[in-house]
py3Dmol code that shows the C-alpha trace and the ligand (Angstrom):
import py3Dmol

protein = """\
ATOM      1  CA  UNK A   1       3.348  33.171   4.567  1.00  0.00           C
ATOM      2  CA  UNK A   2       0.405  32.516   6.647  1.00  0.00           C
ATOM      3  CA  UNK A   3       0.962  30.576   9.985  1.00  0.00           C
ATOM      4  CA  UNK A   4      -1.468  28.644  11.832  1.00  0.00           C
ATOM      5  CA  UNK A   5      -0.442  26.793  15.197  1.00  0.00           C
ATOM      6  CA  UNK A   6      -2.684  23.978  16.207  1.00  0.00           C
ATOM      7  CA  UNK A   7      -2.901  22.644  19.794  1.00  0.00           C
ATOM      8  CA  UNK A   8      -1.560  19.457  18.952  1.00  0.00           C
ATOM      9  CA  UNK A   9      -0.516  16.989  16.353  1.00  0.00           C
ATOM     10  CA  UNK A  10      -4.123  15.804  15.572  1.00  0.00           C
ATOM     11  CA  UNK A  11      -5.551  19.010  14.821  1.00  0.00           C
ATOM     12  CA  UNK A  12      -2.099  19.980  12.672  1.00  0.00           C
ATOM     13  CA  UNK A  13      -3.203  16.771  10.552  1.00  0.00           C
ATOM     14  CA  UNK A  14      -6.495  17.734  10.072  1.00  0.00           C
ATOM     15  CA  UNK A  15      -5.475  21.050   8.864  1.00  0.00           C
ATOM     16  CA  UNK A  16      -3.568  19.359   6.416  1.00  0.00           C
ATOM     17  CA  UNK A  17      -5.759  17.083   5.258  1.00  0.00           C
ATOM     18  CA  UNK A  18      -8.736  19.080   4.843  1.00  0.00           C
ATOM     19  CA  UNK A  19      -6.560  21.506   2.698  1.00  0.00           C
ATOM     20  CA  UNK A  20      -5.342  18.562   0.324  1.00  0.00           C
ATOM     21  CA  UNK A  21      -9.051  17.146   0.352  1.00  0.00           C
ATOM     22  CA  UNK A  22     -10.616  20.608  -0.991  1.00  0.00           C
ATOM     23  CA  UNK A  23      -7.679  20.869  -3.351  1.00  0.00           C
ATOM     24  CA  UNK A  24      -8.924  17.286  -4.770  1.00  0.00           C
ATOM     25  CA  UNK A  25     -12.494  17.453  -4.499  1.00  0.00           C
ATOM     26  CA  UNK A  26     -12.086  21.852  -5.832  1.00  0.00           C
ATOM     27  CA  UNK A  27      -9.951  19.897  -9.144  1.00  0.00           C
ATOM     28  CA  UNK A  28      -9.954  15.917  -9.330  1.00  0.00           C
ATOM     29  CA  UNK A  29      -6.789  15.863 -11.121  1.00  0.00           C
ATOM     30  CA  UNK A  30      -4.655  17.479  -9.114  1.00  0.00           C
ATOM     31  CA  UNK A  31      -1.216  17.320  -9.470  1.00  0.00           C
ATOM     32  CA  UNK A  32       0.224  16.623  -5.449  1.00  0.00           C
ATOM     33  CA  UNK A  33       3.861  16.940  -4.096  1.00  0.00           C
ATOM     34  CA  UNK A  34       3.899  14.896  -1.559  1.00  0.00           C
ATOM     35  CA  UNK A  35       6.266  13.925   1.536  1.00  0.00           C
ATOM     36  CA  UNK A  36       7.878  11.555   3.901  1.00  0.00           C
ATOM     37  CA  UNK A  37       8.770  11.619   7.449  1.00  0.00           C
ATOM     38  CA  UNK A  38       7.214  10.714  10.803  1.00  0.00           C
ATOM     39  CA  UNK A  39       5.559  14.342  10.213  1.00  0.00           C
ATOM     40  CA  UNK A  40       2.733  13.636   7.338  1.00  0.00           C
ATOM     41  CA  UNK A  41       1.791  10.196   8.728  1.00  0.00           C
ATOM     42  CA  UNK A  42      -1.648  11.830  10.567  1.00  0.00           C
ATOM     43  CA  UNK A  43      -2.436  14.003   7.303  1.00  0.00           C
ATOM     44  CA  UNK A  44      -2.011  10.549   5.201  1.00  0.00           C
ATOM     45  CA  UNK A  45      -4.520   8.508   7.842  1.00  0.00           C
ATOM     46  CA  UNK A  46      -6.917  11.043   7.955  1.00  0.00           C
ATOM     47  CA  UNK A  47      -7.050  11.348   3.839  1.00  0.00           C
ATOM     48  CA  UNK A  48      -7.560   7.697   4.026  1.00  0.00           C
ATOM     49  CA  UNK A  49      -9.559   8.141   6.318  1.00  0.00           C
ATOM     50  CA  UNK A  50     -11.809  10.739   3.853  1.00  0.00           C
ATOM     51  CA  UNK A  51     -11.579   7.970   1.150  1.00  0.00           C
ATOM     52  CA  UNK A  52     -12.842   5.622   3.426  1.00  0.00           C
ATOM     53  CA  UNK A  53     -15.748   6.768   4.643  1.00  0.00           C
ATOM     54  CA  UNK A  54     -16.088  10.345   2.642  1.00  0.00           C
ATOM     55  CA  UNK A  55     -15.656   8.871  -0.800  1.00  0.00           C
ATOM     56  CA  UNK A  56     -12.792  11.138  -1.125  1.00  0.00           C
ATOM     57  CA  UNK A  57     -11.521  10.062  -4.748  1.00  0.00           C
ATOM     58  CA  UNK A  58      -7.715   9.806  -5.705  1.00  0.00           C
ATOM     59  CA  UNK A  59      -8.418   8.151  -9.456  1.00  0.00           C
ATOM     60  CA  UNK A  60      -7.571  11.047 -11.036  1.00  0.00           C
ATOM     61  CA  UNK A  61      -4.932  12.602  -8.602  1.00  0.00           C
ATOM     62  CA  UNK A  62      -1.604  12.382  -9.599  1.00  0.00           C
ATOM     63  CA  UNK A  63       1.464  12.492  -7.449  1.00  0.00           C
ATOM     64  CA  UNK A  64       5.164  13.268  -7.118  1.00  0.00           C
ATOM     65  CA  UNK A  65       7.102  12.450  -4.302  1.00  0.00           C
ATOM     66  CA  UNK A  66      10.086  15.181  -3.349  1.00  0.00           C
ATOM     67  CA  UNK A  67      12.881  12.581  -2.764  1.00  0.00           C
ATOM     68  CA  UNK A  68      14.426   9.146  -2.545  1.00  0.00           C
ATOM     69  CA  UNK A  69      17.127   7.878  -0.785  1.00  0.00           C
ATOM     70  CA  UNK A  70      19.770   7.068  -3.386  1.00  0.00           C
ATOM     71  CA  UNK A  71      21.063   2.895  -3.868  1.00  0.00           C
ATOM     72  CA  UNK A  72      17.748   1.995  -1.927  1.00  0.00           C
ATOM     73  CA  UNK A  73      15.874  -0.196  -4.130  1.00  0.00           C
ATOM     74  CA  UNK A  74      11.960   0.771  -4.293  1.00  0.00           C
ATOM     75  CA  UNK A  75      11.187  -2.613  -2.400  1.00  0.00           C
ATOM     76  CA  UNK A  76      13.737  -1.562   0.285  1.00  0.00           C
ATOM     77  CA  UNK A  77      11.398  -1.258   3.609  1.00  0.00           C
ATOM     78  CA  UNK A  78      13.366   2.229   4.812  1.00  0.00           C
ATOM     79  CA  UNK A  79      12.754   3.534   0.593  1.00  0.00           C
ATOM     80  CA  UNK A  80      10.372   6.592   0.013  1.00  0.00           C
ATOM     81  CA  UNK A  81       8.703   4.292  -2.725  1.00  0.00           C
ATOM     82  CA  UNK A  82       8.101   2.032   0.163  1.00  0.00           C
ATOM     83  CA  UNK A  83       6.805   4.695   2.423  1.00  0.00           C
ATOM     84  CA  UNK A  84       4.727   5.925   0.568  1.00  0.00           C
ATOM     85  CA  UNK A  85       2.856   2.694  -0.949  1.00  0.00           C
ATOM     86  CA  UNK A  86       2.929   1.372   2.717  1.00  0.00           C
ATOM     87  CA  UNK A  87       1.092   4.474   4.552  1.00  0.00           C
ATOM     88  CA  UNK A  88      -1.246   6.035   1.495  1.00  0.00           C
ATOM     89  CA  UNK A  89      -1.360   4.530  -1.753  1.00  0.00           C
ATOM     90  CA  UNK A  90      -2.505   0.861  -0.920  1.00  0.00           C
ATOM     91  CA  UNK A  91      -5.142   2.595   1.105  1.00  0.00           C
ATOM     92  CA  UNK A  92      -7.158   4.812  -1.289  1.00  0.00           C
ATOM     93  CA  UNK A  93      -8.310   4.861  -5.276  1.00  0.00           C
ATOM     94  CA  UNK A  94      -4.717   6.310  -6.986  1.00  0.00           C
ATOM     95  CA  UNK A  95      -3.654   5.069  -9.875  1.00  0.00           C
ATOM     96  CA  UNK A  96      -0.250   3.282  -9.505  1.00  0.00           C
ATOM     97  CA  UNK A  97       0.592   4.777 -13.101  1.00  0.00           C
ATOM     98  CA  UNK A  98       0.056   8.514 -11.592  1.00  0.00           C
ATOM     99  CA  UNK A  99       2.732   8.114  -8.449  1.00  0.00           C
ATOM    100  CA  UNK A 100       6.105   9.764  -8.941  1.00  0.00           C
ATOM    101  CA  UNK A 101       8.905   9.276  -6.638  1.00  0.00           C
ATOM    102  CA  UNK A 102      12.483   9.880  -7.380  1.00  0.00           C
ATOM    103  CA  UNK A 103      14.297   6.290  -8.532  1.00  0.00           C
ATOM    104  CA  UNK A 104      17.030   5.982  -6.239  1.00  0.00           C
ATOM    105  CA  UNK A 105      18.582   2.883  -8.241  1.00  0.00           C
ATOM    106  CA  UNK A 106      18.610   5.742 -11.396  1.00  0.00           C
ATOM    107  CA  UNK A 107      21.934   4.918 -13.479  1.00  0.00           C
ATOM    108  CA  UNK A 108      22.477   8.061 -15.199  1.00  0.00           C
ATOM    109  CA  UNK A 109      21.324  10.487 -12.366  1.00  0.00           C
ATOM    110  CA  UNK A 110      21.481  13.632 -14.650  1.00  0.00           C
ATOM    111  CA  UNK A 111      19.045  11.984 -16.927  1.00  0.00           C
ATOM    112  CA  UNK A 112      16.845  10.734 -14.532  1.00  0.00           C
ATOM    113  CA  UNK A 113      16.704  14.155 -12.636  1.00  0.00           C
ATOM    114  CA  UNK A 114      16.160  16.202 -15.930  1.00  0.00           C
ATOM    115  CA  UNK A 115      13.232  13.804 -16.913  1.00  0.00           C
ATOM    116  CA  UNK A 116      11.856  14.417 -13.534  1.00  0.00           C
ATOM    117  CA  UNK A 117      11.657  18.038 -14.119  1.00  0.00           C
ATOM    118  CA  UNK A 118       9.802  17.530 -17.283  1.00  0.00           C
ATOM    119  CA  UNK A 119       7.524  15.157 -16.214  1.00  0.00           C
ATOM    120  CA  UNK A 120       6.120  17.556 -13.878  1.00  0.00           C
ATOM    121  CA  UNK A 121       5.813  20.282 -16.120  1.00  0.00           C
ATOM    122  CA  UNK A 122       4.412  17.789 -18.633  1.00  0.00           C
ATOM    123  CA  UNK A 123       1.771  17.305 -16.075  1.00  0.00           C
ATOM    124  CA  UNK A 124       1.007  20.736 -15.643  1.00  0.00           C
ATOM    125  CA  UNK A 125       3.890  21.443 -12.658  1.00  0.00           C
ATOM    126  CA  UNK A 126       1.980  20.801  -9.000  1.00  0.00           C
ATOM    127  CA  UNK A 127      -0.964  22.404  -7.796  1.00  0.00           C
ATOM    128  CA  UNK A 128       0.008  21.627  -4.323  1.00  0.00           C
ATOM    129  CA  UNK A 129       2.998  20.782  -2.343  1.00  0.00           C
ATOM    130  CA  UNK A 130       3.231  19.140   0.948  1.00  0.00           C
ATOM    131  CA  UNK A 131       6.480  19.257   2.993  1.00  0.00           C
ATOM    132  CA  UNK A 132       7.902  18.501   6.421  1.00  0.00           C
ATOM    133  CA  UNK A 133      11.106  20.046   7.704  1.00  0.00           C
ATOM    134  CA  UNK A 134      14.390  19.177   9.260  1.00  0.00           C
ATOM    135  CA  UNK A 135      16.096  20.246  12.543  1.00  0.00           C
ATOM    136  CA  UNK A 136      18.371  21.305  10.218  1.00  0.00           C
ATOM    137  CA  UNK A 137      15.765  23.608   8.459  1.00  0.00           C
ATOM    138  CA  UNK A 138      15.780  21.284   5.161  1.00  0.00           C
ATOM    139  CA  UNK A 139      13.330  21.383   2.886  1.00  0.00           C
ATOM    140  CA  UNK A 140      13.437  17.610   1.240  1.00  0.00           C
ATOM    141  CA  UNK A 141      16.336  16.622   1.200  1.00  0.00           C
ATOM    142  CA  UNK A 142      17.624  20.211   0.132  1.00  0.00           C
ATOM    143  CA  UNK A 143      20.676  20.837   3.091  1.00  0.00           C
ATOM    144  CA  UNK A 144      21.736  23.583   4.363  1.00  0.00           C
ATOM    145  CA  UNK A 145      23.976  25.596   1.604  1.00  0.00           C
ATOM    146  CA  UNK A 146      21.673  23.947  -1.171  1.00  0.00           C
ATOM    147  CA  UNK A 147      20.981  26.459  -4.063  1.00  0.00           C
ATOM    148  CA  UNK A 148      17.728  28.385  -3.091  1.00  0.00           C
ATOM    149  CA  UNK A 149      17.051  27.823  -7.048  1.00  0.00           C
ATOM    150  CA  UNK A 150      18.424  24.843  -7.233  1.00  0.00           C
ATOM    151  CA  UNK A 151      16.290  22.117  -9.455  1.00  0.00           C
ATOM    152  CA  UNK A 152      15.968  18.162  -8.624  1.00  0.00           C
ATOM    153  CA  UNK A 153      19.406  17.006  -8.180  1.00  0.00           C
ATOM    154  CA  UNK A 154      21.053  14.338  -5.721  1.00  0.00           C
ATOM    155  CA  UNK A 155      23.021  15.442  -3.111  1.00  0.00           C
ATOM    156  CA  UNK A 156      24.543  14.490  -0.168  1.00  0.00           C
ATOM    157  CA  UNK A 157      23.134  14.062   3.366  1.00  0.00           C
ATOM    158  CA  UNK A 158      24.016  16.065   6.142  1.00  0.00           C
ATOM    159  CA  UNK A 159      25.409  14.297   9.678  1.00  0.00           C
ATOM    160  CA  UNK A 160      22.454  16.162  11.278  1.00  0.00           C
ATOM    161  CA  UNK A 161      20.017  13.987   8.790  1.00  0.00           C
ATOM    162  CA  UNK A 162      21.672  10.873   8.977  1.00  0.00           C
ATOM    163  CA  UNK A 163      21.889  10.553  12.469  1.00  0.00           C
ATOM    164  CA  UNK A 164      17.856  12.254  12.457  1.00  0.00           C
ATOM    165  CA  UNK A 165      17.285   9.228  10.394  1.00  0.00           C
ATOM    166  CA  UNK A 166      18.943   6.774  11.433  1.00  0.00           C
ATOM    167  CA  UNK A 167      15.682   5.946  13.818  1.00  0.00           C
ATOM    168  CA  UNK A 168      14.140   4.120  10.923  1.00  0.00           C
ATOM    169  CA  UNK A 169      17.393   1.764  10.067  1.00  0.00           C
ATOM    170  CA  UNK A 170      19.169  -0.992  12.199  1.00  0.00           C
ATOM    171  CA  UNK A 171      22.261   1.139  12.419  1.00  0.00           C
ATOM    172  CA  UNK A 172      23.209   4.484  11.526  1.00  0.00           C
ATOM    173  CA  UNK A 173      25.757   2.919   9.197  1.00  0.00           C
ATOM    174  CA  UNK A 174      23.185   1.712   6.932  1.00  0.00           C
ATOM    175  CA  UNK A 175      21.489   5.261   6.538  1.00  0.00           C
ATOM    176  CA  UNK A 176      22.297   6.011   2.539  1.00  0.00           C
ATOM    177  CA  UNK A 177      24.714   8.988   1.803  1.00  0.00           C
ATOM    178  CA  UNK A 178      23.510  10.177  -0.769  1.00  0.00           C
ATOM    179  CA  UNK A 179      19.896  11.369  -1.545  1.00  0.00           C
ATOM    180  CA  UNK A 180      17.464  11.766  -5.671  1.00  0.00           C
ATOM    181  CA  UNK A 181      15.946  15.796  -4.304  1.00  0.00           C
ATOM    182  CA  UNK A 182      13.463  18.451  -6.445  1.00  0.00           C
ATOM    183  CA  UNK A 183      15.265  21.427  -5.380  1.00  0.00           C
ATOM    184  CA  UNK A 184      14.345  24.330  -3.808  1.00  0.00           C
ATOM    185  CA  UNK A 185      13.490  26.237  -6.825  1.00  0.00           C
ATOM    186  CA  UNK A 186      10.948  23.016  -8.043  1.00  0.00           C
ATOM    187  CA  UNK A 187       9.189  22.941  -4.633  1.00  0.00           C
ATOM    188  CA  UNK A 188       8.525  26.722  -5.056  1.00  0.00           C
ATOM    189  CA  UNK A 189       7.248  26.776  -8.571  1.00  0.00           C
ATOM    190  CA  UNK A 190       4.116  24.911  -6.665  1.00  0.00           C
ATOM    191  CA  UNK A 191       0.628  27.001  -6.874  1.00  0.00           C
ATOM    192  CA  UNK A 192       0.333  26.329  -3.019  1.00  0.00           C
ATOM    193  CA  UNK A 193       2.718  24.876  -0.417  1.00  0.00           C
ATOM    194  CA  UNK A 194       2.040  23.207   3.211  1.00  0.00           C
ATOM    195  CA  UNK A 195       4.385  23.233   5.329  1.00  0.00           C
ATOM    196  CA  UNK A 196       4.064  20.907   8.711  1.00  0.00           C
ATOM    197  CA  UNK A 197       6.254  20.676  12.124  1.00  0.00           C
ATOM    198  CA  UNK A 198       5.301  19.301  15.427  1.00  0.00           C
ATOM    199  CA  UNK A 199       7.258  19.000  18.679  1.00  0.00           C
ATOM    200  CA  UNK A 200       9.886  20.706  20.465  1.00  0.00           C
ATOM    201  CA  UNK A 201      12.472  19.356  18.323  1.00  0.00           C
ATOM    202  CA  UNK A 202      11.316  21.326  15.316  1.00  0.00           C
ATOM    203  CA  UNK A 203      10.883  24.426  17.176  1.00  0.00           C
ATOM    204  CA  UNK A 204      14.176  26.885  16.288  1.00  0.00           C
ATOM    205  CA  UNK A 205      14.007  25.428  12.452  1.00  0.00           C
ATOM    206  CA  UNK A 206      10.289  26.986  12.646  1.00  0.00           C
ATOM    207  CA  UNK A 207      11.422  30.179  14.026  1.00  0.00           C
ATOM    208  CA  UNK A 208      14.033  30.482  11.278  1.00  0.00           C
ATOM    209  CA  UNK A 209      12.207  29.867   8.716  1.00  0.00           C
ATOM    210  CA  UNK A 210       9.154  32.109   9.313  1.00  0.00           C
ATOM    211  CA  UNK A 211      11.082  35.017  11.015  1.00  0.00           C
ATOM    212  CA  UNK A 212      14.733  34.871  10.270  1.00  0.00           C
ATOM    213  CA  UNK A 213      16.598  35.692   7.233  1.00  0.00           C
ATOM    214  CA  UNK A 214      16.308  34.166   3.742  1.00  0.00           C
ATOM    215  CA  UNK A 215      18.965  32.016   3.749  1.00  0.00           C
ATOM    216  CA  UNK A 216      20.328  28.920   1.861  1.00  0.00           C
ATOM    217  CA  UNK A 217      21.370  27.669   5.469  1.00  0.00           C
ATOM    218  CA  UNK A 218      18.032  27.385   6.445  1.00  0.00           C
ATOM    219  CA  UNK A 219      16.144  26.206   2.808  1.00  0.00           C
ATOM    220  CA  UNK A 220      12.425  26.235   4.269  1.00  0.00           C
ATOM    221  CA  UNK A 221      13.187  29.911   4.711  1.00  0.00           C
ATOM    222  CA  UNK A 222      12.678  30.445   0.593  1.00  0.00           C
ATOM    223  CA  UNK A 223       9.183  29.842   1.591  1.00  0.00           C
ATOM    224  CA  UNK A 224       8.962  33.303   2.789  1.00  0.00           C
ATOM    225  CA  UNK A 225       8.771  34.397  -0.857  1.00  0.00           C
ATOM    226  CA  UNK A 226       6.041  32.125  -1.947  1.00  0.00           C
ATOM    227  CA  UNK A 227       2.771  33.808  -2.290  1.00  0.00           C
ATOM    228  CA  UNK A 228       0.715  30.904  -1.483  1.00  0.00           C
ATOM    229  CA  UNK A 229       2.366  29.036   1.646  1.00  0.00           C
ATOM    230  CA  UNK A 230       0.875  27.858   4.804  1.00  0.00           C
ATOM    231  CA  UNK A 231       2.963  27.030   7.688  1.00  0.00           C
ATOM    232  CA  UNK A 232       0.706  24.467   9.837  1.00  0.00           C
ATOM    233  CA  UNK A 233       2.628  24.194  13.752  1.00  0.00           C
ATOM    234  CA  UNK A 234       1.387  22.554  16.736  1.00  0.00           C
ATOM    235  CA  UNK A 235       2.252  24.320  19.794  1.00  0.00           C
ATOM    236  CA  UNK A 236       5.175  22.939  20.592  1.00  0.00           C
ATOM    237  CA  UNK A 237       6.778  24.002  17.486  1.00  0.00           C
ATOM    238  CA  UNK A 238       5.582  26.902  17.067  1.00  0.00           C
ATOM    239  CA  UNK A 239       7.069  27.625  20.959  1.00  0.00           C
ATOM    240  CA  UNK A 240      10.031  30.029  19.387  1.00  0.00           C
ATOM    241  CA  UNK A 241       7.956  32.211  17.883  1.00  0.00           C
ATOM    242  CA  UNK A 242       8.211  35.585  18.556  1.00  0.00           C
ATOM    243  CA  UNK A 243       5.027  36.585  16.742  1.00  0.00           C
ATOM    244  CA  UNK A 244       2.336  34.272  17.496  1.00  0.00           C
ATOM    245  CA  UNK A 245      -0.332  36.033  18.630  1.00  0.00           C
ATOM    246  CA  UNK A 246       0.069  38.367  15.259  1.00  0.00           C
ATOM    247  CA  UNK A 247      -0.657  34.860  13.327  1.00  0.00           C
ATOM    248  CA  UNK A 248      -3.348  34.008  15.616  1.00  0.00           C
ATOM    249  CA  UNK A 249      -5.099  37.149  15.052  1.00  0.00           C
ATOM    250  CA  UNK A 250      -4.350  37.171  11.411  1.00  0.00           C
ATOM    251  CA  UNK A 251      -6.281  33.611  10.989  1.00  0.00           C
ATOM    252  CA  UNK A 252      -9.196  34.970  13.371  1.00  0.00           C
ATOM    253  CA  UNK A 253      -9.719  37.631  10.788  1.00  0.00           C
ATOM    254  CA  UNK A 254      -9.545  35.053   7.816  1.00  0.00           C
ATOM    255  CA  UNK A 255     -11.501  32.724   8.871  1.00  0.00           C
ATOM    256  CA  UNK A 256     -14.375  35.067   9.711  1.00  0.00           C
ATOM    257  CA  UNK A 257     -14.164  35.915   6.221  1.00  0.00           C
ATOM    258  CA  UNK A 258     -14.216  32.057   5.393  1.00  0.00           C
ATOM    259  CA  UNK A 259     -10.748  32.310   4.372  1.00  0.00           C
TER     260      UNK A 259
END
"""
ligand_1 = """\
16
GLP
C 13.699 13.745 5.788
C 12.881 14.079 4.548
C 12.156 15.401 4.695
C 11.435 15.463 6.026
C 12.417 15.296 7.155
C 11.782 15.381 8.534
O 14.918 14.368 5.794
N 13.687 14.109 3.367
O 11.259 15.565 3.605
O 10.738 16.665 6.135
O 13.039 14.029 7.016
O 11.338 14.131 8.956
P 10.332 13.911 10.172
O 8.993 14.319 9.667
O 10.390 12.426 10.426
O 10.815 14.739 11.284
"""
view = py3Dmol.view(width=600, height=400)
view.addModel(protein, "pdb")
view.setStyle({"model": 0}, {"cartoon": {"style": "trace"}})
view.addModel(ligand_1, "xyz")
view.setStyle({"model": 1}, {"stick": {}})
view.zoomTo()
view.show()
C-alpha cells in the first residue's frame, strides 16, 4: 500500500481528486465507488470544482455508493442517497440513471444485496474505489469482526458508529441500527482503492491499518493485500505512524519517476 501524508486537509482533497479526475478523463466511463462522511466532502468540491471550470465530464461515469443507512428513505436529509445528490451529483454532468447507492427501504434485503453484486459486475466491477474510515477502523459500514470476504450485506452498527454519527441527527436515538454494506471482499475486488483520513481522531485506526496486523477487527487493514491502494493522510492522522519518513521517501522516488 502506498502512503502519502499531506500537510493538511486541502492538499489530502486534492490528492484525491486529481486521482479520480485522471481516472475519468484516462477512461470516461469509469465505473466509481464512492463514499460518505465528513471525510470526502473537499475531494467532492474540488471535482466540482474540475467540472466547473475544467470541463471535467461525469456523462459517462457511472457510480456506486458503498452503503445506506437501512429504514432511511432516499429523501431522508441524514440518507446516503441524500448525501450524495446534495454534495456531488446536482453539481456536475452524471447521469441520474448511472448512480448506485444501496436502497435502505429494500424489502427483501437478500435480493436487493445479491442484485447489487451483479449490477456491478454487470458494469464491469469498479475501476476505482473511494473510502473513508472509522475510529473504529471500518471500512463502510463493514464493523469490526465483519468477514474480511464478506460481500454486500446489511449489518448492524457498532455503539462506536452510532454515537460517531450521531453528529448529523437530532438525537443519537434517531441514528438507524442497522446499515445496506458492499463488504469487504466487494471493496477489494476494485482495480484501485483511495483511502482518506484527516485529524487526530483518525490517527490509531491509520496506524492499524497500514502497520498492524490483518485483522477483521480492524477491516481497512484488508487493504494491505490490495495491490493497487493508496492511503492519502494529512498530518494529523498520519501522527501514529511509525514509518513515515519510509513513505515520504518512497513517494519522493515515485514521483521523480512521474509516478
Ligand atoms: C460512516 C461511513 C463510512 C465513513 C465513516 C467515517 O461510518 N459508513 O464510509 O468512512 O462514517 O466518517 P467521517 O468521514 O465523517 O469521519
Amino acid at each position: 500500500m502506498r502512503v502519502i501524508i499531506t500537510e493538511n486537509y486541502e492538499e489530502m482533497s486534492k490528492r484525491a481528486a486529481k486521482i479520480i479526475a485522471e481516472q475519468i478523463k484516462r477512461k470516461p466511463n469509469s465505473v466509481l465507488g464512492l463514499a460518505t462522511g465528513s471525510t470526502p466532502l473537499g475531494t467532492y468540491k474540488e471535482l466540482i470544482r474540475m467540472h466547473r471550470e475544467e470541463g471535467l465530464d461525469f456523462s459517462k461515469v457511472v457510480t456506486f455508493n458503498l452503503d445506506e443507512y437501512y429504514g432511511l428513505a432516499p429523501t431522508h436529509p441524514q440518507s446516503y442517497h441524500y448525501f450524495m445528490f446534495e454534495n456531488l451529483f446536482n453539481h456536475i454532468n452524471i447521469n441520474p440513471r448511472n448512480v448506485h447507492i444501496p436502497d435502505g427501504l429494500a424489502k427483501d434485503i437478500k435480493a436487493f444485496c445479491e442484485n447489487y453484486e451483479e449490477e456491478i459486475r454487470r458494469a464491469g466491477g469498479i475501476d476505482l474505489q473511494l473510502l473513508g474510515i472509522g475510529r473504529d477502523g471500518h471500512i463502510a459500514f463493514n464493523e469490526p469482526g465483519s468477514p474480511l470476504m464478506g460481500r454486500t450485506t446489511i449489518i448492524a452498527l457498532a455503539e462506536e458508529t452510532i454515537k460517531d454519527n450521531a453528529r448529523f441527527f437530532k438525537s443519537e436515538a434517531e441514528v438507524p441500527r442497522l446499515a445496506i454494506t458492499m463488504g469487504c471482499g466487494t471493496i477489494m475486488e476494485a482495480r484501485k482503492i483511495i483511502l482518506l483520513a484527516n485529524g487526530e481522531g483518525k490517527a490509531d485506526a491509520i496506524a492499524a491499518t497500514v502497520e498492524g496486523p490483518i485483522t477483521s477487527q480492524i477491516t481497512a487493514s484488508i487493504l494491505q493485500m490490495h495491490p493497487n491502494a493508496i492511503i492519502i493522510v494529512d498530518e494529523a492522522a498520519a501522527m501514529k505512524l511509525r514509518r513515515k519518513d519510509y513513505y515520504r521517501h518512497v513517494n519522493r522516488l515515485l514521483e521523480e519517476q512521474g509516478l
